[in-house]
mmCIF file of the C-alpha atoms, coordinates in Angstrom:
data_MODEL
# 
_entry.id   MODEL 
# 
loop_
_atom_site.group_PDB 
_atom_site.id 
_atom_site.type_symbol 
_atom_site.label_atom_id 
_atom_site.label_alt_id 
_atom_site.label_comp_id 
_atom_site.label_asym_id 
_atom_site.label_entity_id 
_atom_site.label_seq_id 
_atom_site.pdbx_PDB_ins_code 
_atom_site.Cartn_x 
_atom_site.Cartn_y 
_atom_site.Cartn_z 
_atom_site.occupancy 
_atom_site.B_iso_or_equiv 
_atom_site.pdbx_formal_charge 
_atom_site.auth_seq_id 
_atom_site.auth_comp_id 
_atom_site.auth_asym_id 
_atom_site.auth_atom_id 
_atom_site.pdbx_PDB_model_num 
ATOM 1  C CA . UNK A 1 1  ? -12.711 -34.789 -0.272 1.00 0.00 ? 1  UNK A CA 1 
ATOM 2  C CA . UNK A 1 2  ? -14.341 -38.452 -1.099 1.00 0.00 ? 2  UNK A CA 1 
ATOM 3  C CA . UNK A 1 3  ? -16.802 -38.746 -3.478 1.00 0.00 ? 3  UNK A CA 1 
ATOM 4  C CA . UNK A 1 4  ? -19.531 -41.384 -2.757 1.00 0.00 ? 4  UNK A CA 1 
ATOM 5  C CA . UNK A 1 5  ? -18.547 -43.553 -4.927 1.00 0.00 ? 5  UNK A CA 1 
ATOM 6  C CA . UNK A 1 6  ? -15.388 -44.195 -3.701 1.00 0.00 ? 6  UNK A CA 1 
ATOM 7  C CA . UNK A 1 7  ? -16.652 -44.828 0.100  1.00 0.00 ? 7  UNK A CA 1 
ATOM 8  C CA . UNK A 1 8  ? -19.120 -47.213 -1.316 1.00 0.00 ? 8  UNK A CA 1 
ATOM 9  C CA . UNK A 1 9  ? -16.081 -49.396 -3.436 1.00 0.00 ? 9  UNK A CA 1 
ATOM 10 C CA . UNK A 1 10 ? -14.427 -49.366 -0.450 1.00 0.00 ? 10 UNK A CA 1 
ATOM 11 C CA . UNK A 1 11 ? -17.268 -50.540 1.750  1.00 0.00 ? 11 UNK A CA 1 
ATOM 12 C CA . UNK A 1 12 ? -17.645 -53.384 -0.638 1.00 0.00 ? 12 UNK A CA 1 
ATOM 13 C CA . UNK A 1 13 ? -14.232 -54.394 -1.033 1.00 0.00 ? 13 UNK A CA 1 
ATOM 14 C CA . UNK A 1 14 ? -14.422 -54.458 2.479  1.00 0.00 ? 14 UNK A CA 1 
ATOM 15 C CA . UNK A 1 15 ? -17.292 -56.482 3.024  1.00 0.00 ? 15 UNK A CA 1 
ATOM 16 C CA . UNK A 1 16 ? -15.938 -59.497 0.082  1.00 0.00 ? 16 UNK A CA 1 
ATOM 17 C CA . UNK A 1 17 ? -13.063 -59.361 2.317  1.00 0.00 ? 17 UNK A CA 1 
ATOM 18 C CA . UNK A 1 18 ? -14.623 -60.439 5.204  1.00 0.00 ? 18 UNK A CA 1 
ATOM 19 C CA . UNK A 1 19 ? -16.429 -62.505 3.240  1.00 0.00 ? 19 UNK A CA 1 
ATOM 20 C CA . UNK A 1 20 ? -13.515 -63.999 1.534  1.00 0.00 ? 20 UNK A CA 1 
ATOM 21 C CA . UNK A 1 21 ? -12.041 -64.659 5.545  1.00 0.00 ? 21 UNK A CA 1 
ATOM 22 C CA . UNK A 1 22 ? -15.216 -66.184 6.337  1.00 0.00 ? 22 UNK A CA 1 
ATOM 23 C CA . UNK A 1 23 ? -15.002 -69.116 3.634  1.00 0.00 ? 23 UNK A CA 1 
ATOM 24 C CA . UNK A 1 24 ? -11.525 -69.541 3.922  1.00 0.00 ? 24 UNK A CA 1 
ATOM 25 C CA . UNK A 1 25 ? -11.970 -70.132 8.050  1.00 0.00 ? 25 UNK A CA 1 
ATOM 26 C CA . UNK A 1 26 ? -15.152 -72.107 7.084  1.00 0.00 ? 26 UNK A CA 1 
ATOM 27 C CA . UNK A 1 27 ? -12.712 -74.494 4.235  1.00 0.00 ? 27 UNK A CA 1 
ATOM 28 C CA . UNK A 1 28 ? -10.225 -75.144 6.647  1.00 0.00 ? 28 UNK A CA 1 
ATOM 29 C CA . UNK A 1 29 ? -12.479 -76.605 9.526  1.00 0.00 ? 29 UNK A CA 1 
# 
């Protein structure tokens, strides 16, 4: 079983991800 916690880390790491993708796509143009 997940605790909480853990589900929200991982919904943040995945959200500076995509933000991570987003100013690397925006750098290169």
């Amino acid at each position: 079983r997940i605790r909480p916690s853990s589900v929200s880390d991982l919904l943040c790491g995945i959200i500076d991800y995509k933000n991570n993708l987003l100013s690397l796509f925006v750098k290169a143009h």
